[in-house]
Backbone as numpy.savetxt, mean C-alpha at the origin, in Angstrom:
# Nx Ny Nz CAx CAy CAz Cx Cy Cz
14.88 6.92 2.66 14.11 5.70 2.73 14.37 5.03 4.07
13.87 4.17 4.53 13.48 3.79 6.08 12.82 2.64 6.07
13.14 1.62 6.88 11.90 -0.01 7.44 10.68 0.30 7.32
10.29 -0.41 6.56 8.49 0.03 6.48 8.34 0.51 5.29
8.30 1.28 4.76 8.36 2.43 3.19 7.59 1.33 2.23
6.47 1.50 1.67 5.81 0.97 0.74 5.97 2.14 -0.68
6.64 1.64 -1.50 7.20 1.63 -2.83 6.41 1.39 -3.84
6.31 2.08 -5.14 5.96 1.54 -6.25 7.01 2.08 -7.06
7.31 0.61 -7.86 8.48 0.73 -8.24 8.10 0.54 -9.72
8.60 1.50 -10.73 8.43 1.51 -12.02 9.18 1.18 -13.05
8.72 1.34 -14.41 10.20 0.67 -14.99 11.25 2.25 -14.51
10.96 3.30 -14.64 12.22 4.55 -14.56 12.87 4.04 -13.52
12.36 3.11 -12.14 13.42 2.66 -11.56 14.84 1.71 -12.32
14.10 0.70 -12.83 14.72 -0.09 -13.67 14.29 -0.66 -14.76
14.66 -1.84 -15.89 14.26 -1.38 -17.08 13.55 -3.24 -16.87
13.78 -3.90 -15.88 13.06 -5.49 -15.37 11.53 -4.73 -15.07
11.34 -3.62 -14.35 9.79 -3.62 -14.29 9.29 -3.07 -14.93
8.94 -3.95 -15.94 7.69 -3.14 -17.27 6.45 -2.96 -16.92
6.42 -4.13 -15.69 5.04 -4.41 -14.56 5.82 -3.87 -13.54
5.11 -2.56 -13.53 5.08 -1.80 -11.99 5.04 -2.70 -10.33
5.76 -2.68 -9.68 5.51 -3.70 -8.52 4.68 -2.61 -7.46
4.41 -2.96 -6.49 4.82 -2.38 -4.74 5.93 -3.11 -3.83
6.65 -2.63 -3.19 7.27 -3.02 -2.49 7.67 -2.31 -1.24
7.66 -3.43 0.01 7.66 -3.31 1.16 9.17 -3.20 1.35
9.87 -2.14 2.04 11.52 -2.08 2.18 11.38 -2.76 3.17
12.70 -3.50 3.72 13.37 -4.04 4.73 14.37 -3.06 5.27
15.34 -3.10 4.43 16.76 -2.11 4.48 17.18 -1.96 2.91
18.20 -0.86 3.42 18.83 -0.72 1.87 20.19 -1.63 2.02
20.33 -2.35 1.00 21.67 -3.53 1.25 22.98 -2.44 1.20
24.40 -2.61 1.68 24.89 -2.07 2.06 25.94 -2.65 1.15
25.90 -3.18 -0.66 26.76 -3.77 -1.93 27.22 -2.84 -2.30
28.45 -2.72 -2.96 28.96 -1.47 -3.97 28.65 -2.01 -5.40
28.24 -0.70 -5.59 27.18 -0.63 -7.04 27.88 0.80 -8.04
26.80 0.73 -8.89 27.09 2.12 -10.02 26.59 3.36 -9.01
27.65 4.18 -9.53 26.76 5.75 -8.84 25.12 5.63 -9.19
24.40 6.20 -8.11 23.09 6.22 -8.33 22.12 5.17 -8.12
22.79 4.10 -8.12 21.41 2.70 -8.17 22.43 2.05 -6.31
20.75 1.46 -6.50 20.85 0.57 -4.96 20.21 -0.67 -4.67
20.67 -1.70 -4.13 20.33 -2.55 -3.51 19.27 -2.47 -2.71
17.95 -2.90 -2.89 16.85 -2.83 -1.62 16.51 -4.20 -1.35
16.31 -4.88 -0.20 15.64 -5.96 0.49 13.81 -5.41 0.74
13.93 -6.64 0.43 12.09 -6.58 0.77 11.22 -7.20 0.30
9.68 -6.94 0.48 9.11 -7.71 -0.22 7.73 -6.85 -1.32
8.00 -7.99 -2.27 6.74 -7.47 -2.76 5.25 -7.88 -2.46
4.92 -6.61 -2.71 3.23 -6.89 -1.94 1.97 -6.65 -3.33
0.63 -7.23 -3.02 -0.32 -7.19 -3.87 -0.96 -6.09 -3.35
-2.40 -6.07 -4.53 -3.15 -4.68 -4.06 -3.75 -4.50 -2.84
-3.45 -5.95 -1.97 -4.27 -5.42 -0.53 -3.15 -5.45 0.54
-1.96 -5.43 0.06 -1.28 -5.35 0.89 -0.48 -6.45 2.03
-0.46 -7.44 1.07 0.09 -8.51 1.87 1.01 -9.36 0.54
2.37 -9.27 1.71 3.48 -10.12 0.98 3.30 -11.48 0.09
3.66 -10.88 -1.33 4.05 -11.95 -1.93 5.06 -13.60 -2.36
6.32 -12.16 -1.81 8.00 -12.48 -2.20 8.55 -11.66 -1.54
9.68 -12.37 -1.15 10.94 -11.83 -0.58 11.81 -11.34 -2.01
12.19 -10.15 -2.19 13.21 -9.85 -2.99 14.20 -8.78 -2.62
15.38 -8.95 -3.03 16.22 -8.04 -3.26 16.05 -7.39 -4.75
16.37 -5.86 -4.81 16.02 -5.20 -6.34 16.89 -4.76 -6.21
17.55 -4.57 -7.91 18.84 -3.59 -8.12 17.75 -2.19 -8.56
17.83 -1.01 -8.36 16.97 0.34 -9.11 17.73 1.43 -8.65
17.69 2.33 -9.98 17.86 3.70 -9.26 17.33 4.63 -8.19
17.95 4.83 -7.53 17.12 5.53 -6.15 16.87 6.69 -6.52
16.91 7.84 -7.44 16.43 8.71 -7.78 14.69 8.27 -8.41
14.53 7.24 -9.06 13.60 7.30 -9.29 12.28 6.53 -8.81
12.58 6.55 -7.17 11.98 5.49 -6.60 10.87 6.49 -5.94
9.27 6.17 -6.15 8.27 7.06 -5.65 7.63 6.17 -4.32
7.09 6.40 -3.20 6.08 6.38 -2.47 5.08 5.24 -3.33
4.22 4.47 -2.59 3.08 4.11 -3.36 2.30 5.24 -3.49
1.11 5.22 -4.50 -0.20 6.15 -4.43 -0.61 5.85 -3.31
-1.90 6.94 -2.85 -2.81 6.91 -1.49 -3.49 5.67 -1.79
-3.96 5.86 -3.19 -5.53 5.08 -3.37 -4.99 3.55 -3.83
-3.42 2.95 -3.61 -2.92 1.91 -4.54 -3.54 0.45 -3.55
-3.84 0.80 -2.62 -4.09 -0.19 -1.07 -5.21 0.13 -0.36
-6.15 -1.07 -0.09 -7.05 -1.21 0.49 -6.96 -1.82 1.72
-6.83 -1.37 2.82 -7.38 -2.22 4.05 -8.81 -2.82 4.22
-9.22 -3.92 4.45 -10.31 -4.48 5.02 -10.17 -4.04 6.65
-11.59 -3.39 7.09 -11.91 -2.79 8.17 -12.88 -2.91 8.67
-13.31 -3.70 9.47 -14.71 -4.33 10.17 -15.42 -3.79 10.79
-16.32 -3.22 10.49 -17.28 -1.58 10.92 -18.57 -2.39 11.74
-18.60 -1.66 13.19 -19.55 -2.10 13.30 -20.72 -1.22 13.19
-22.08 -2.13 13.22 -23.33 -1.13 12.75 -24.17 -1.00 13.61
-24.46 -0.31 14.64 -25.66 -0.21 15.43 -26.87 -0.12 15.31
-27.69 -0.87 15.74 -29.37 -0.64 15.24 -29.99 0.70 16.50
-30.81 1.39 16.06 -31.39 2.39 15.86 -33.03 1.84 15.95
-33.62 2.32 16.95 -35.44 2.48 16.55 -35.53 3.59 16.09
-36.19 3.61 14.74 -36.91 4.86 14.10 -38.64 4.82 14.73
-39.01 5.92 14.81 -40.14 6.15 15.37 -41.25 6.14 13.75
-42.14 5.38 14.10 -43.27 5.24 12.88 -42.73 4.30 11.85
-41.06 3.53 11.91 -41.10 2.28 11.28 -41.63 1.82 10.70
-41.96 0.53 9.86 -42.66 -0.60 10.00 -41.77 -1.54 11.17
-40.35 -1.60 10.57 -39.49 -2.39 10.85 -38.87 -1.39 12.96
-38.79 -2.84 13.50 -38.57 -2.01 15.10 -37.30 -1.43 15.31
-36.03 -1.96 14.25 -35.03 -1.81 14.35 -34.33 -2.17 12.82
-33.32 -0.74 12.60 -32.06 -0.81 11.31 -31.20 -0.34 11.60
-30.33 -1.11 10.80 -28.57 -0.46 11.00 -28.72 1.53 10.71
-27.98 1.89 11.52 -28.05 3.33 11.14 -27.35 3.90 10.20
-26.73 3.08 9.17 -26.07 3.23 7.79 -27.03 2.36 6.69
-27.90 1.64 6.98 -28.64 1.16 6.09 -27.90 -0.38 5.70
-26.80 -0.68 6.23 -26.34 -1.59 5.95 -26.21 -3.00 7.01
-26.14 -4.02 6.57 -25.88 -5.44 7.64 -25.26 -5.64 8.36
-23.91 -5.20 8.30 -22.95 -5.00 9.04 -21.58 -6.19 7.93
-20.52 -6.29 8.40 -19.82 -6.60 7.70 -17.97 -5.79 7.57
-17.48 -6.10 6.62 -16.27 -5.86 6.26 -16.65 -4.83 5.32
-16.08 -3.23 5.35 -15.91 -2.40 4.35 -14.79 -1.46 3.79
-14.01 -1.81 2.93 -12.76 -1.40 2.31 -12.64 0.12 2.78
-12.12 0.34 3.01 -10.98 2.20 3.23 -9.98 2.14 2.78
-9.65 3.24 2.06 -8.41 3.72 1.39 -7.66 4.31 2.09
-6.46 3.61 1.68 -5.31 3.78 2.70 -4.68 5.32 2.23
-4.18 6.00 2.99 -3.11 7.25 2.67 -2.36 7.55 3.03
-2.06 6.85 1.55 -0.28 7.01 1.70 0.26 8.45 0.86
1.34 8.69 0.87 1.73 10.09 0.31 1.75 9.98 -0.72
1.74 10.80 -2.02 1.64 10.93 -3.07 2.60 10.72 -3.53
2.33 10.51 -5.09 3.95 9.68 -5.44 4.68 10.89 -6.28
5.79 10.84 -5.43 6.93 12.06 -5.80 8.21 11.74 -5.28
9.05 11.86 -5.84 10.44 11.03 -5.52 10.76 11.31 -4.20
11.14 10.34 -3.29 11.95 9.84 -1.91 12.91 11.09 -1.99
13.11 11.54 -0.66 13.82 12.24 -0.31 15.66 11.39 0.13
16.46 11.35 -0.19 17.69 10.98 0.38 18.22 11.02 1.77
Protein backbone atom coordinates (compact mmCIF):
# COMPACT_ATOMS: atom_id res chain seq x y z
CA UNK A 1 0.00 0.00 0.00
CA UNK A 2 1.35 3.56 -0.84
CA UNK A 3 0.05 7.69 -0.66
CA UNK A 4 -2.69 7.88 -2.90
CA UNK A 5 -4.29 4.13 -2.90
CA UNK A 6 -8.09 4.46 -3.13
CA UNK A 7 -9.58 1.58 -0.98
CA UNK A 8 -12.81 -0.04 -0.51
CA UNK A 9 -12.99 -1.11 2.62
CA UNK A 10 -15.45 -3.87 3.69
CA UNK A 11 -16.79 -5.31 6.66
CA UNK A 12 -13.92 -8.58 6.05
CA UNK A 13 -11.70 -5.64 6.72
CA UNK A 14 -13.38 -4.98 9.96
CA UNK A 15 -16.54 -5.81 11.63
CA UNK A 16 -17.47 -1.32 12.13
CA UNK A 17 -18.03 -1.45 8.25
CA UNK A 18 -21.28 -3.06 7.59
CA UNK A 19 -21.38 0.10 5.13
CA UNK A 20 -18.61 -0.49 2.81
CA UNK A 21 -16.53 2.89 2.72
CA UNK A 22 -13.78 4.18 0.01
CA UNK A 23 -10.91 5.42 1.31
CA UNK A 24 -8.16 7.65 0.30
CA UNK A 25 -4.66 6.39 2.21
CA UNK A 26 -2.40 8.99 3.60
CA UNK A 27 0.15 6.56 5.30
CA UNK A 28 0.01 3.51 7.21
CA UNK A 29 0.31 4.72 11.05
CA UNK A 30 3.36 3.31 12.44
CA UNK A 31 1.04 1.94 16.33
CA UNK A 32 1.72 -1.54 17.65
CA UNK A 33 -1.27 -3.56 17.09
CA UNK A 34 -2.50 -7.41 16.81
CA UNK A 35 -0.60 -9.52 14.24
CA UNK A 36 -2.29 -8.78 11.00
CA UNK A 37 -4.41 -5.53 11.45
CA UNK A 38 -3.20 -1.89 10.82
CA UNK A 39 -3.56 1.52 11.44
CA UNK A 40 -4.41 3.60 8.17
CA UNK A 41 -4.72 7.55 8.00
CA UNK A 42 -6.89 9.00 5.49
CA UNK A 43 -9.80 10.00 4.20
CA UNK A 44 -12.97 8.89 3.27
CA UNK A 45 -14.31 9.69 -0.02
CA UNK A 46 -17.95 9.62 -1.82
CA UNK A 47 -18.93 8.18 -5.17
CA UNK A 48 -17.34 11.03 -7.05
CA UNK A 49 -14.49 11.11 -5.38
CA UNK A 50 -14.05 13.86 -3.12
CA UNK A 51 -13.19 13.86 0.65
CA UNK A 52 -15.56 13.50 3.18
CA UNK A 53 -13.54 12.87 6.56
CA UNK A 54 -10.38 12.62 7.82
CA UNK A 55 -10.04 9.17 9.51
CA UNK A 56 -7.78 6.91 10.99
CA UNK A 57 -9.12 2.96 10.63
CA UNK A 58 -8.12 0.04 12.67
CA UNK A 59 -8.60 -3.21 9.64
CA UNK A 60 -7.00 -6.14 8.66
CA UNK A 61 -4.58 -5.63 5.93
CA UNK A 62 -5.07 -8.92 4.43
CA UNK A 63 -8.35 -8.04 3.60
CA UNK A 64 -8.04 -4.70 2.21
CA UNK A 65 -9.07 -4.56 -1.80
CA UNK A 66 -8.35 -1.71 -4.40
CA UNK A 67 -11.60 0.24 -5.17
CA UNK A 68 -13.64 -1.23 -8.29
CA UNK A 69 -12.86 0.44 -11.83
CA UNK A 70 -16.49 1.42 -12.22
CA UNK A 71 -16.85 2.65 -8.16
CA UNK A 72 -15.80 6.56 -9.36
CA UNK A 73 -16.83 8.93 -11.72
CA UNK A 74 -14.84 11.84 -12.88
CA UNK A 75 -16.70 14.83 -14.36
CA UNK A 76 -14.83 15.67 -17.70
CA UNK A 77 -15.63 18.66 -19.84
CA UNK A 78 -15.70 17.50 -23.51
CA UNK A 79 -15.55 19.79 -25.92
CA UNK A 80 -17.90 19.56 -29.08
CA UNK A 81 -17.08 20.90 -32.40
CA UNK A 82 -19.61 21.97 -34.92
CA UNK A 83 -19.34 20.39 -38.26
CA UNK A 84 -21.27 21.63 -41.67
CA UNK A 85 -23.09 18.68 -43.02
CA UNK A 86 -23.69 19.12 -46.65
CA UNK A 87 -27.68 19.11 -47.58
CA UNK A 88 -28.54 20.04 -43.78
CA UNK A 89 -31.40 21.93 -42.99
CA UNK A 90 -29.49 23.11 -40.00
CA UNK A 91 -25.76 25.04 -41.19
CA UNK A 92 -24.09 23.65 -38.29
CA UNK A 93 -24.11 20.45 -35.33
CA UNK A 94 -22.10 19.21 -32.72
CA UNK A 95 -20.36 16.19 -34.31
CA UNK A 96 -21.59 13.90 -31.41
CA UNK A 97 -25.09 15.14 -31.63
CA UNK A 98 -24.75 16.70 -28.42
CA UNK A 99 -24.60 20.60 -26.79
CA UNK A 100 -21.67 20.39 -25.33
CA UNK A 101 -21.29 20.18 -21.61
CA UNK A 102 -19.90 17.98 -18.70
CA UNK A 103 -19.85 14.07 -19.42
CA UNK A 104 -19.06 11.40 -16.71
CA UNK A 105 -16.07 8.70 -17.55
CA UNK A 106 -15.30 5.87 -15.64
CA UNK A 107 -12.46 5.87 -13.82
CA UNK A 108 -9.95 2.62 -13.89
CA UNK A 109 -9.00 1.62 -11.23
CA UNK A 110 -7.72 -2.06 -10.71
CA UNK A 111 -9.89 -4.64 -9.85
CA UNK A 112 -10.62 -5.53 -6.51
CA UNK A 113 -8.25 -8.28 -5.31
CA UNK A 114 -6.28 -8.10 -2.21
CA UNK A 115 -3.19 -5.43 -1.90
CA UNK A 116 -0.08 -6.83 -2.33
CA UNK A 117 2.32 -6.31 0.99
Amino acid sequence: MKAGDLLHVTRAASPQFVRPIFFRLIRELDWTTYDGWVWLDGYQVDERGDATARRSIFVRRAALCPAPGRSLQILVPIRHRSVRVPGSSSSARSVDGAAGGVDAVDRTDAAAQPLQQ
